[in-house]
BAMAR-499322 format. One record per residue (C-alpha): residue in one letter; chain; x, y, z. Coordinates in Angstrom, 1 decimal. Layout:
# residues N
('A' 'A' (X Y Z))
...
//
This chain:
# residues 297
('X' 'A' (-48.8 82.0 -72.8))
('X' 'A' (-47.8 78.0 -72.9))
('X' 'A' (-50.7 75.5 -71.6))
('X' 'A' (-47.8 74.8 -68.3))
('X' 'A' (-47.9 78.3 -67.4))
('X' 'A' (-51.6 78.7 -67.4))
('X' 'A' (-51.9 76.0 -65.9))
('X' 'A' (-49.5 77.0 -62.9))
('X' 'A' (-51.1 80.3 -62.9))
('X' 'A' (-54.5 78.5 -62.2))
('X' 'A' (-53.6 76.2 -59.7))
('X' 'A' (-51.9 79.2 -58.0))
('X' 'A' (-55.1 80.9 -57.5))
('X' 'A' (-56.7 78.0 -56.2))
('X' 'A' (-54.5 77.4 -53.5))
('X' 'A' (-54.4 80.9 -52.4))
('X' 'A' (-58.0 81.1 -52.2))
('X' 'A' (-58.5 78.4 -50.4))
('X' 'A' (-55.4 78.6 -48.2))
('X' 'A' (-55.0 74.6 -47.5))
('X' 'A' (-52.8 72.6 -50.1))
('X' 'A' (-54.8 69.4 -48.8))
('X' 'A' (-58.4 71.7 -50.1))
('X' 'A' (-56.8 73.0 -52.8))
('X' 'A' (-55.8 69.4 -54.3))
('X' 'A' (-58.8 67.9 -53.5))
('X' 'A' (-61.1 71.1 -55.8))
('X' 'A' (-58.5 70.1 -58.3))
('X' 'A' (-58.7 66.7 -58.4))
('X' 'A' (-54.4 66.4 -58.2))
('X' 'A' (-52.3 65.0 -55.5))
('X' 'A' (-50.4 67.0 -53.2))
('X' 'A' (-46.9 66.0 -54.5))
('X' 'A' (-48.1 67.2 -57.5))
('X' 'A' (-49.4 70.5 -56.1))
('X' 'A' (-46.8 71.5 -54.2))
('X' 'A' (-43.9 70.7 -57.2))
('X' 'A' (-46.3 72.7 -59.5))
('X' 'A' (-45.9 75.3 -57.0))
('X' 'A' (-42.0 75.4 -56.6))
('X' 'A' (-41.7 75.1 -60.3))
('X' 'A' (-44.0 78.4 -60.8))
('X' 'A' (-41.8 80.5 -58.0))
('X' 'A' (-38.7 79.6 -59.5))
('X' 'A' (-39.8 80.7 -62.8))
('X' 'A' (-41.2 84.0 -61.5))
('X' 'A' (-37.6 84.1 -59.1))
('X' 'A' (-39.8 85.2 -56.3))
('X' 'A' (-41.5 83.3 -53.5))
('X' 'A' (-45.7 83.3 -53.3))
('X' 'A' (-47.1 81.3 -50.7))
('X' 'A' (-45.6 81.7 -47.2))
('X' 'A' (-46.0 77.8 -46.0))
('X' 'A' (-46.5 76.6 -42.4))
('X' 'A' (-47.0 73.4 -41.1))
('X' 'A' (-50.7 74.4 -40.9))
('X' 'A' (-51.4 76.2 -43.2))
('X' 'A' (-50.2 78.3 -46.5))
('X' 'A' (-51.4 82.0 -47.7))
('X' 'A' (-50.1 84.5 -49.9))
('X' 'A' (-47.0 86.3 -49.9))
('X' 'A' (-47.5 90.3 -50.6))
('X' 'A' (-45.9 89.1 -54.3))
('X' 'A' (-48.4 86.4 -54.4))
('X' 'A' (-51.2 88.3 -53.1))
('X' 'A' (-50.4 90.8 -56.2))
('X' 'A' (-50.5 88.2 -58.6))
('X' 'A' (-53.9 87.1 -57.0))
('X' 'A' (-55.4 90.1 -57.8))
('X' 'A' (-53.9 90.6 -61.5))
('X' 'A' (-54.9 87.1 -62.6))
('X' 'A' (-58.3 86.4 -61.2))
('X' 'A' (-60.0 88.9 -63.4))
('X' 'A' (-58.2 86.9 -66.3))
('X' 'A' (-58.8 83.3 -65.6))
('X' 'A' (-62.5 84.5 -65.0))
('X' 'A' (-62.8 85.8 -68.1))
('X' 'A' (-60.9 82.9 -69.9))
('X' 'A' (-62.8 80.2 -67.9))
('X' 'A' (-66.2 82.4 -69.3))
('X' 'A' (-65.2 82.3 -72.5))
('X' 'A' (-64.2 78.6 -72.8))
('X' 'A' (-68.1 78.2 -71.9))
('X' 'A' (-69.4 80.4 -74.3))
('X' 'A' (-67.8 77.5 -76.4))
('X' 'A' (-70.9 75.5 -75.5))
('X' 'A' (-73.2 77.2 -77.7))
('X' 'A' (-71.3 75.6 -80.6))
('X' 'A' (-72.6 72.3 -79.4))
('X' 'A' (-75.6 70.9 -79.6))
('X' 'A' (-76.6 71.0 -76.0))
('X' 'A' (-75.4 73.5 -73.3))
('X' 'A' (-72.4 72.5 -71.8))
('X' 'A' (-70.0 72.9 -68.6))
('X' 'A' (-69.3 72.9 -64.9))
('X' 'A' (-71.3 75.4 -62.8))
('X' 'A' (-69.9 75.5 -59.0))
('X' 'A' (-73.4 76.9 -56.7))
('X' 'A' (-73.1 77.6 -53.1))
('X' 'A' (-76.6 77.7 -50.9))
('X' 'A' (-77.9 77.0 -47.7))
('X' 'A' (-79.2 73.5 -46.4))
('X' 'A' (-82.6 74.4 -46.9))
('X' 'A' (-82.5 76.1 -50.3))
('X' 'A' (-80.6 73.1 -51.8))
('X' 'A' (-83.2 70.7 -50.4))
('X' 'A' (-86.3 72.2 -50.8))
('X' 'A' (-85.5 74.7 -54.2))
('X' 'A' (-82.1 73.3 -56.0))
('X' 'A' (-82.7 69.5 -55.5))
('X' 'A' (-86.1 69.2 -57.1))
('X' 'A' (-85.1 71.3 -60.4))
('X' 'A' (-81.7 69.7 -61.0))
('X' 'A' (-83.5 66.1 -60.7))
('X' 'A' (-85.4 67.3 -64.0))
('X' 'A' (-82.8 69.3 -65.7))
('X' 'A' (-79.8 66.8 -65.0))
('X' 'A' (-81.5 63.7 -67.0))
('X' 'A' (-81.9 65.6 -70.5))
('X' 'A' (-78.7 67.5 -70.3))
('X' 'A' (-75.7 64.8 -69.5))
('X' 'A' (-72.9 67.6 -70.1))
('X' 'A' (-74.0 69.6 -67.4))
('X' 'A' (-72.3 68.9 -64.5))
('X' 'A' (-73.2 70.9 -61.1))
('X' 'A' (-71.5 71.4 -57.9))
('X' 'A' (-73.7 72.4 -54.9))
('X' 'A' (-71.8 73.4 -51.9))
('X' 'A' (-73.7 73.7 -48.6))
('X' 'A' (-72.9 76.8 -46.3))
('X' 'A' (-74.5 79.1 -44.4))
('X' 'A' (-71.9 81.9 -44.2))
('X' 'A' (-72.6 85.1 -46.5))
('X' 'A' (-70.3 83.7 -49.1))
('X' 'A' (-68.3 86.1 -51.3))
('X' 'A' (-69.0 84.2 -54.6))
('X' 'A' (-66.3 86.2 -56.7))
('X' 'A' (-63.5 85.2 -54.3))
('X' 'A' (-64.6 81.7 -53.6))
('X' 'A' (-64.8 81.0 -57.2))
('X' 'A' (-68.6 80.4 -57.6))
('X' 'A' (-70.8 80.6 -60.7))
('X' 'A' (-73.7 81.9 -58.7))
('X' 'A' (-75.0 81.7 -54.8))
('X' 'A' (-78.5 80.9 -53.3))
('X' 'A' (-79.6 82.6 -50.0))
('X' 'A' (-83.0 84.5 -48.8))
('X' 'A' (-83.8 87.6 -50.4))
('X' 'A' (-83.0 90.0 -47.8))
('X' 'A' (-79.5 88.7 -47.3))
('X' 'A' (-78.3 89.5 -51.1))
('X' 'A' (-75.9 92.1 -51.6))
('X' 'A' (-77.1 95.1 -53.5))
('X' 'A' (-74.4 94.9 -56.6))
('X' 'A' (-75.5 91.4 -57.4))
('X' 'A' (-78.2 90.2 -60.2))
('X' 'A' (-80.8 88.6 -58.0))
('X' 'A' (-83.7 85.7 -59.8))
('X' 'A' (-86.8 84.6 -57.4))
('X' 'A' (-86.5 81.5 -57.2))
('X' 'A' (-89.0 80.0 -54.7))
('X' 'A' (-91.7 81.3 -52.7))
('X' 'A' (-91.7 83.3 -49.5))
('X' 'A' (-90.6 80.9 -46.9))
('X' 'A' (-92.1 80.4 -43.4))
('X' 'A' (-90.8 79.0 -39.9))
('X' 'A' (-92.7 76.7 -37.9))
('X' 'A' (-91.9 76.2 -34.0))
('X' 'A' (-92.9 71.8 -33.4))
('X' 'A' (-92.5 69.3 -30.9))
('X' 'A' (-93.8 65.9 -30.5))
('X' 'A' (-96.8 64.3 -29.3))
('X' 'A' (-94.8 62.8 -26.5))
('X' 'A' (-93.0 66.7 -25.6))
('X' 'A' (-96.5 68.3 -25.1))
('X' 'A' (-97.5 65.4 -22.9))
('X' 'A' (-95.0 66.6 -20.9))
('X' 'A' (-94.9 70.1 -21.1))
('X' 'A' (-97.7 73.2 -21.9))
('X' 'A' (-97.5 74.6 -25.4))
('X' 'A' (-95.9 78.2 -25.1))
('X' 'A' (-98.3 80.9 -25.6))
('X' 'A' (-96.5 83.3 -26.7))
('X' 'A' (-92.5 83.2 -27.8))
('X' 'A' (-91.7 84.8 -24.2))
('X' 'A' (-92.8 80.8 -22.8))
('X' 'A' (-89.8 79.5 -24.9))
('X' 'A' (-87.4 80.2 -22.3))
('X' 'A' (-88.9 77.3 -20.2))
('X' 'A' (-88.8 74.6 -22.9))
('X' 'A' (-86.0 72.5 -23.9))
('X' 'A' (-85.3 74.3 -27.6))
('X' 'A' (-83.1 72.2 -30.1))
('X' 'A' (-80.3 75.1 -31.5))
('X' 'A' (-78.9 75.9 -34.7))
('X' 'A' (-75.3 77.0 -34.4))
('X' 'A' (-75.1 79.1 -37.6))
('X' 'A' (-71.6 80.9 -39.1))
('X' 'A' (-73.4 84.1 -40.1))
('X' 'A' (-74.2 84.8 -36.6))
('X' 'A' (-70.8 83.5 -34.7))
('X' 'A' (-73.4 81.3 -31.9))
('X' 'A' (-76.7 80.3 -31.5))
('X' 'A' (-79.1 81.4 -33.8))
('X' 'A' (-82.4 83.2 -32.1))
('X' 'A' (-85.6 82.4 -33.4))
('X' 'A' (-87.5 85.3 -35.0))
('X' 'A' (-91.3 86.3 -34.4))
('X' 'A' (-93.4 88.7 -35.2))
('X' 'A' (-97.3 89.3 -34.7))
('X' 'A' (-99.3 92.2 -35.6))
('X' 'A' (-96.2 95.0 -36.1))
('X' 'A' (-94.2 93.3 -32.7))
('X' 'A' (-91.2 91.9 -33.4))
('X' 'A' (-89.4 89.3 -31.1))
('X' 'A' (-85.9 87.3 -31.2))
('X' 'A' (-85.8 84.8 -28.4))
('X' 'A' (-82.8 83.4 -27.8))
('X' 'A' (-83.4 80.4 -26.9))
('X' 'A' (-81.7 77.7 -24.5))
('X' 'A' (-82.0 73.6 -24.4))
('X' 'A' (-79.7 70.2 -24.7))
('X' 'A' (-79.2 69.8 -27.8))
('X' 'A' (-77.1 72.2 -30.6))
('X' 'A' (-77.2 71.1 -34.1))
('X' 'A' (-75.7 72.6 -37.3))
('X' 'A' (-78.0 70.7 -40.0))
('X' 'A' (-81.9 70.5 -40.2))
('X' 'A' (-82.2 66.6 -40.3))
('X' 'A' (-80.5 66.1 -36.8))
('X' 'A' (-82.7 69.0 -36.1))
('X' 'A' (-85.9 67.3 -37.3))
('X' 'A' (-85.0 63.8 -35.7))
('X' 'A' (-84.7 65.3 -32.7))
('X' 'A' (-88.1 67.1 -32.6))
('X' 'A' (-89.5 63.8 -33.7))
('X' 'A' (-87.9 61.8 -31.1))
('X' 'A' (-89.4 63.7 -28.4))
('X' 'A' (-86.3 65.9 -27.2))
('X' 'A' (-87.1 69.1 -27.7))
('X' 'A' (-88.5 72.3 -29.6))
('X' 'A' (-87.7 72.9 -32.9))
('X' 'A' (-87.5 75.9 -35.4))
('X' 'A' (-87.8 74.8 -38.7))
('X' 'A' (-89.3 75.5 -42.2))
('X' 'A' (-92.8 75.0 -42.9))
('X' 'A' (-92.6 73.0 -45.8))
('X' 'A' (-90.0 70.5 -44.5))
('X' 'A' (-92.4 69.6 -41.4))
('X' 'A' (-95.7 70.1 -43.2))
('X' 'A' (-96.2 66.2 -43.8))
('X' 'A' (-95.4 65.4 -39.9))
('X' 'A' (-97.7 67.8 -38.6))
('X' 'A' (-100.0 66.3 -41.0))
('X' 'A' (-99.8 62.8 -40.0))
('X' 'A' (-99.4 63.3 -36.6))
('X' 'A' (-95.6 62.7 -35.6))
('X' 'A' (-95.3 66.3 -34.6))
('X' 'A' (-97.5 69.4 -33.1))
('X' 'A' (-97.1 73.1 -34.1))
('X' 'A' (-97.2 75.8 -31.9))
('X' 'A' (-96.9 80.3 -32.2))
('X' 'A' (-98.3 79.5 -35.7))
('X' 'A' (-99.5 83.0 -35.3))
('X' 'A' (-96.1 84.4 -34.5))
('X' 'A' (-94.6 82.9 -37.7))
('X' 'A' (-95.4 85.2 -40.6))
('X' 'A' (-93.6 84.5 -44.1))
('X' 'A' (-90.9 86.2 -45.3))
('X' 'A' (-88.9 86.9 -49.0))
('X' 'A' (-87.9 83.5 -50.6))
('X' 'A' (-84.8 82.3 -52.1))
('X' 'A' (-83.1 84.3 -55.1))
('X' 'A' (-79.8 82.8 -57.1))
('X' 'A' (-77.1 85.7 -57.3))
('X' 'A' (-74.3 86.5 -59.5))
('X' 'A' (-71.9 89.5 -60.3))
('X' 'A' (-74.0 92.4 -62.5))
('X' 'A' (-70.6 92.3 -64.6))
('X' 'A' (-70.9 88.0 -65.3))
('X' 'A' (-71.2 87.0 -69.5))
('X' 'A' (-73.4 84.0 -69.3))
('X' 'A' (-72.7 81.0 -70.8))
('X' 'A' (-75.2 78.6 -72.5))
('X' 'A' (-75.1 76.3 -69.4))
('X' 'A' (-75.8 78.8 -66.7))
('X' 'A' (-78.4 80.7 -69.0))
('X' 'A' (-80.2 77.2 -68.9))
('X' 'A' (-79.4 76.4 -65.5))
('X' 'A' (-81.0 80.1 -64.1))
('X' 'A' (-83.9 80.0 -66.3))
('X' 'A' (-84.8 76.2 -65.0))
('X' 'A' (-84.8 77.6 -61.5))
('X' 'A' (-86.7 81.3 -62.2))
('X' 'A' (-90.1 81.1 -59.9))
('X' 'A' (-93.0 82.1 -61.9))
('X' 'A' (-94.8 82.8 -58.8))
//
């Protein structure tokens, strides 16, 4: 097969994954011009058409979805094996494309890569922030990060951090003006501050659980966010209830700038775990990358 037709044959798969010429030539790094006249030159080769295009959006023909499914195992298996180069150098080498939640990448991936990074120059890592229950094979990951209990069972799961723990905080200034709830049931009189999560299609509902009782409030206030630092300002500022992790409010109960409250509703549950296929060869860089990142406990 020439270098142009592999080529073609890559970028194909890249725009029908992720459905958008605009996404698809931004991953790739290409303009859209280009794209899109790689694209016509690939169909008239092949004589038949592969993306159905609309002024919105483009997605795969039944032809196209076909070829989808033929070449992906193939380009995986040639992209692994180009990597497997690496082991001819003299330090690992490659791209690694990660996709975790806001908290993992903060509190687990950040701290790790900020010592790895520095000794390894040739590594290069992508982390893409998400809270959806991504499907890493599709999406064209190397490996995902999410809690424990949400990992499918067919994937090869590392610990990676410890058991994590939620902590419900306001400010100073909040309880001045309002009684700390009790019990979670007193949550539906206090102005929370929402998380609006993917997995869930609305409002996230904070989980409790004391002596065998489990509760999900779902809670109700001004303010929905999608991230944890709008979340956190906001606590901080005085406008409402929170639910966030422990560690990432530790310091501001410490010093003051926030309260904690249902401490004794909050037990901890399984950490974070990196995932990847059972059936993934891995290459010198990811090796490195998954044993930098293994929690020792």
């Amino acid at each position: 097969m020439s270098t142009e037709s592999y080529d073609q044959l890559a970028i194909f798969s890249v725009v029908a994954r992720e459905r958008s010429f605009t996404r698809a030539a931004a991953k790739l790094g290409i303009s859209q011009p280009a794209l899109s006249r790689t694209m016509r030159q690939l169909e008239e080769r092949l004589g038949v058409r592969l993306l159905a295009r609309t002024t919105r959006s483009v997605s795969p023909t039944e032809a196209g979805e076909h070829l989808l499914k033929v070449i992906t195992p193939r380009l995986e298996e040639i992209d692994t094996e180009l990597a497997l180069l690496s082991e001819f150098r003299d330090k690992p080498a490659g791209r690694l494309r990660i996709t975790a939640g806001e908290h993992a990448a903060i509190a687990v991936l950040q701290p790790v890569l900020a010592k790895l990074l520095p000794d390894h120059p040739d590594l290069h890592i992508e982390i893409i922030v998400d809270y959806g229950l991504t499907d890493i094979v599709a999406e064209g990951y190397d490996a995902g990060v999410r809690l424990g209990e949400q990992v499918a069972k067919d994937m090869i799961a590392v610990r990676i951090g410890p058991d994590v723990r939620m902590a419900v905080v306001g400010s100073p200034d909040y309880f001045a003006r309002h009684p700390r709830p009790k019990t979670p049931r007193d949550l539906v009189r206090h102005n929370c501050i929402a998380i609006r999560l993917p997995t869930y299609g609305g409002l996230f509902p904070w989980e409790f659980e004391k002596k065998g009782e489990e509760l999900k409030v779902r809670i109700e206030g001004q303010l929905v966010f999608n991230n944890i630092a709008m979340r956190l300002d906001a606590a901080l500022k005085g406008l409402g209830l929170a639910y966030m992790p422990e560690d990432l409010v530790k310091i501001h109960v410490k010093e003051g700038r926030l309260i904690r409250a249902l401490s004794d509703w909050c037990p901890s549950f399984p950490g974070y775990h990196l995932y990847y296929p059972s059936r993934r060869q891995s290459s010198p860089a990811f090796t490195l990358f998954r044993d930098a990142l293994r929690y020792s406990g």
